[in-house]
MIDOSE-1310 file (N, C-alpha, C; in nm, 2 decimals, decimal comma, always signed):
residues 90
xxxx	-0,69/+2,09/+6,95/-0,76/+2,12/+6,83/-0,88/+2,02/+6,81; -0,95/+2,00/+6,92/-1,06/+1,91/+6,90/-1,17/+2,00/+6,90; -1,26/+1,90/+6,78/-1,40/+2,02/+6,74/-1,48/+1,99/+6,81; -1,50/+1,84/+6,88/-1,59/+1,83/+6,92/-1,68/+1,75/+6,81
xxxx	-1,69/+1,75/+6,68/-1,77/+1,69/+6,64/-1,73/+1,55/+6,65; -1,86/+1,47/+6,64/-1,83/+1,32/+6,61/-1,77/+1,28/+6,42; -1,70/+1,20/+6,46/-1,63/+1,15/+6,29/-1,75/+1,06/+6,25; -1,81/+1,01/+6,10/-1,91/+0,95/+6,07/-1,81/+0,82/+6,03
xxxx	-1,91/+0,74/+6,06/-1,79/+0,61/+6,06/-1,88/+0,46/+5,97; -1,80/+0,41/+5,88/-1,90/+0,37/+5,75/-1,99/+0,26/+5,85; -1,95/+0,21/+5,94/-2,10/+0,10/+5,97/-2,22/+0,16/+5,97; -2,22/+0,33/+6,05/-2,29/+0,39/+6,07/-2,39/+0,45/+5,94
xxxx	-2,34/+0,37/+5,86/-2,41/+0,46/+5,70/-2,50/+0,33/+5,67; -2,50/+0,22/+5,72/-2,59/+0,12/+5,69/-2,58/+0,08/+5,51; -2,43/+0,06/+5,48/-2,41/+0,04/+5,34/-2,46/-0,11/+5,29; -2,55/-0,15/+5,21/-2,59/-0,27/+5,17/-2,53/-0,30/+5,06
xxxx	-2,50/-0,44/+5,04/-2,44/-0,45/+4,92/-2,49/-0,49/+4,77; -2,49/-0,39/+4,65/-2,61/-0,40/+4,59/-2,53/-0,52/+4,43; -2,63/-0,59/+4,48/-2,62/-0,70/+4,37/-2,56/-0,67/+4,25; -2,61/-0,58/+4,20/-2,57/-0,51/+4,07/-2,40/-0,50/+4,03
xxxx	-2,40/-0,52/+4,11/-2,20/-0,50/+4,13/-2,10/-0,58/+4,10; -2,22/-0,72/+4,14/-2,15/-0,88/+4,08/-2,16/-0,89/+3,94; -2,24/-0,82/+3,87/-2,21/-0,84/+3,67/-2,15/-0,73/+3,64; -2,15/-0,63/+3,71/-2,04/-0,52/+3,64/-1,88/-0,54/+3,72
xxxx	-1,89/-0,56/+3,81/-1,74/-0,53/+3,85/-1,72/-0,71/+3,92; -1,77/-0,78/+3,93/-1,75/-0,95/+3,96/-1,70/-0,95/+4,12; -1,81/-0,88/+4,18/-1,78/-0,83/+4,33/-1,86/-0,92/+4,41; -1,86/-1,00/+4,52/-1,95/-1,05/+4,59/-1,91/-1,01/+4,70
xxxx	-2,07/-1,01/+4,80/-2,05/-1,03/+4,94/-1,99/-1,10/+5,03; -1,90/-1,15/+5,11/-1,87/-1,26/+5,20/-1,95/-1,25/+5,31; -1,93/-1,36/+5,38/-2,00/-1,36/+5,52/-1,96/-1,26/+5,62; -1,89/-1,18/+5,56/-1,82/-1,12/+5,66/-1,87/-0,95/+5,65
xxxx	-2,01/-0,97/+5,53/-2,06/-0,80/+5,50/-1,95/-0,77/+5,40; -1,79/-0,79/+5,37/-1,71/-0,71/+5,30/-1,71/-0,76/+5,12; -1,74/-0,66/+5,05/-1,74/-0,70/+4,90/-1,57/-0,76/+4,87; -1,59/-0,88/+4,81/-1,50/-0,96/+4,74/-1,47/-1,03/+4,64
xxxx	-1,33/-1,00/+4,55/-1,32/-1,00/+4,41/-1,31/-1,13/+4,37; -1,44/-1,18/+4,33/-1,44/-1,32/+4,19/-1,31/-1,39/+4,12; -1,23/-1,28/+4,11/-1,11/-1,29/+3,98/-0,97/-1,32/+4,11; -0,96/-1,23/+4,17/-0,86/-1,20/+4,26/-0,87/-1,28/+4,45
xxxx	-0,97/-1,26/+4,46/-1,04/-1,32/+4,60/-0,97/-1,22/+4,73; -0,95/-1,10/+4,64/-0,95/-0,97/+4,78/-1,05/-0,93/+4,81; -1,02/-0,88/+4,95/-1,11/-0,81/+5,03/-1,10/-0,63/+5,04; -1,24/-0,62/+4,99/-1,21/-0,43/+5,00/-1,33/-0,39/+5,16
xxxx	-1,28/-0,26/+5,21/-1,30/-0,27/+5,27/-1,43/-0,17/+5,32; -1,47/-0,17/+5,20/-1,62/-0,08/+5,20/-1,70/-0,12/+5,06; -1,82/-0,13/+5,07/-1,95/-0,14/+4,95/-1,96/-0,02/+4,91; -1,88/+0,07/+4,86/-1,87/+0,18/+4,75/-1,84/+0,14/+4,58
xxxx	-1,94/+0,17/+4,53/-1,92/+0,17/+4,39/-1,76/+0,20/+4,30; -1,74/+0,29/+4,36/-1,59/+0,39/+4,31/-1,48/+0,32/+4,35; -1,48/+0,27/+4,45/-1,37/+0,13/+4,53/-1,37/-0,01/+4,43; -1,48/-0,05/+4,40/-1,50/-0,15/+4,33/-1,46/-0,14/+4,20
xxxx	-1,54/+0,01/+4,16/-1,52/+0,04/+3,99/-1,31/+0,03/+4,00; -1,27/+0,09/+4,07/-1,09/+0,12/+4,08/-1,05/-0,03/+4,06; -1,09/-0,08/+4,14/-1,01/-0,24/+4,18/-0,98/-0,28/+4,04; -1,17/-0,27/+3,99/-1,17/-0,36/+3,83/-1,09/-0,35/+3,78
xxxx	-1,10/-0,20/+3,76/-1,03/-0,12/+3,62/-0,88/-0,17/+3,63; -0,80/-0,14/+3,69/-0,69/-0,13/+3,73/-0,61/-0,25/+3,77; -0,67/-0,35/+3,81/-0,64/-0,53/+3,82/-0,66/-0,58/+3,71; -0,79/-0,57/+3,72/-0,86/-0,69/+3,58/-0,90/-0,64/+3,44
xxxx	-0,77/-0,53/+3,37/-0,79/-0,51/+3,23/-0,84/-0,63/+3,14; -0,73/-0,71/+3,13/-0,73/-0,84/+3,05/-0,89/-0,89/+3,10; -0,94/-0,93/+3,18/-1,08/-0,97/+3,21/-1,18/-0,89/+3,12; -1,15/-0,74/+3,17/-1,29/-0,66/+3,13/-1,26/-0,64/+2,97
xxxx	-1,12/-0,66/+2,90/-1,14/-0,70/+2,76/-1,16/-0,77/+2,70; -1,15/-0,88/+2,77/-1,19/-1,04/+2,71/-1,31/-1,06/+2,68; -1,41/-0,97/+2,85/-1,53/-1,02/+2,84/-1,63/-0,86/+2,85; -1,66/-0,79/+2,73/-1,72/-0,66/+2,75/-1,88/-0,70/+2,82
xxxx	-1,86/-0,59/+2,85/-2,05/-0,58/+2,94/-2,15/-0,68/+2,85; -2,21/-0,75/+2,99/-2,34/-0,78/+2,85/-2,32/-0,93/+2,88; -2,39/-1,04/+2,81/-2,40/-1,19/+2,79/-2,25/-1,24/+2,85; -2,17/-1,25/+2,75/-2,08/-1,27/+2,83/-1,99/-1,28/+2,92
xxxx	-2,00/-1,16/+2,99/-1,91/-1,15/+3,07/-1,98/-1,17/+3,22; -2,14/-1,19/+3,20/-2,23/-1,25/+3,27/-2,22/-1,40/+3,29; -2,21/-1,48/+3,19/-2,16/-1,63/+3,19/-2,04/-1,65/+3,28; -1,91/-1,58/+3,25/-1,78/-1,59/+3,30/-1,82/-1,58/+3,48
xxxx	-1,88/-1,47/+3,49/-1,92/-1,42/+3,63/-2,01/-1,55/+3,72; -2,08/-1,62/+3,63/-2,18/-1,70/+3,67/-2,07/-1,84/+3,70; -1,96/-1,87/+3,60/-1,85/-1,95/+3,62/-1,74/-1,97/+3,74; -1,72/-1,81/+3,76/-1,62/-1,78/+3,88/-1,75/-1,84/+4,00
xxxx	-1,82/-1,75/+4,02/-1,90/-1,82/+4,12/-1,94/-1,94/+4,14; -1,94/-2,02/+4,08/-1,95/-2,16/+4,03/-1,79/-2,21/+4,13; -1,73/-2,19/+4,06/-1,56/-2,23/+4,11/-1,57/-2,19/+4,28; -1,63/-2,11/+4,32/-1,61/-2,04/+4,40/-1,65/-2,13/+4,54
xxxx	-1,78/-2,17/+4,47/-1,89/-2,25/+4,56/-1,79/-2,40/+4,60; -1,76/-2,44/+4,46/-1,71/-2,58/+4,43/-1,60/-2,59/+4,56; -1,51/-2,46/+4,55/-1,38/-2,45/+4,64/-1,41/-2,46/+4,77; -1,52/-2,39/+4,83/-1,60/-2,36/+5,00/-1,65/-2,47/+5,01
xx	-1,68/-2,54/+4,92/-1,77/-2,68/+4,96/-1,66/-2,79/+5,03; -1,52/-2,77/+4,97/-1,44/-2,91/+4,99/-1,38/-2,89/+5,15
């Protein structure tokens, strides 16, 4: 049952990772290209918005109601990354 077509395979999509991601969902890039959680420090395995949006929702309630969109939860974000740096440095 082979079609013969080629399978599209996500490197092939040239997915960039868009900054925007890190104040809504507290997502960073690693060195390794893979978006990684601020809160949790997992690894997902594609820069899809809908992957990211799932993780948040669904792990980090208590986070996204502590800190709703906006000023705050911008600070918090700016903190984790802070922690983040401090930890890779030692």
């Amino acid at each position: 049952m082979a079609s013969g077509r080629k399978r599209r395979r996500t490197e092939d999509e040239n997915r960039e990772f868009n900054q925007d991601l890190t104040e809504s969902f507290a997502f960073i890039c690693n060195t390794d290209g893979l978006p990684t959680c601020l809160i949790c420090h997992e690894k997902l395995a594609h820069n899809k918005k809908l992957n990211l949006e799932r993780h948040f929702t669904t792990k980090h309630t208590q986070f996204a109601g502590k800190y709703p969109t906006g000023d705050a939860r911008k600070k918090a974000i700016e903190e984790l990354q802070k922690k983040r740096v401090k930890f890779h440095a030692k």
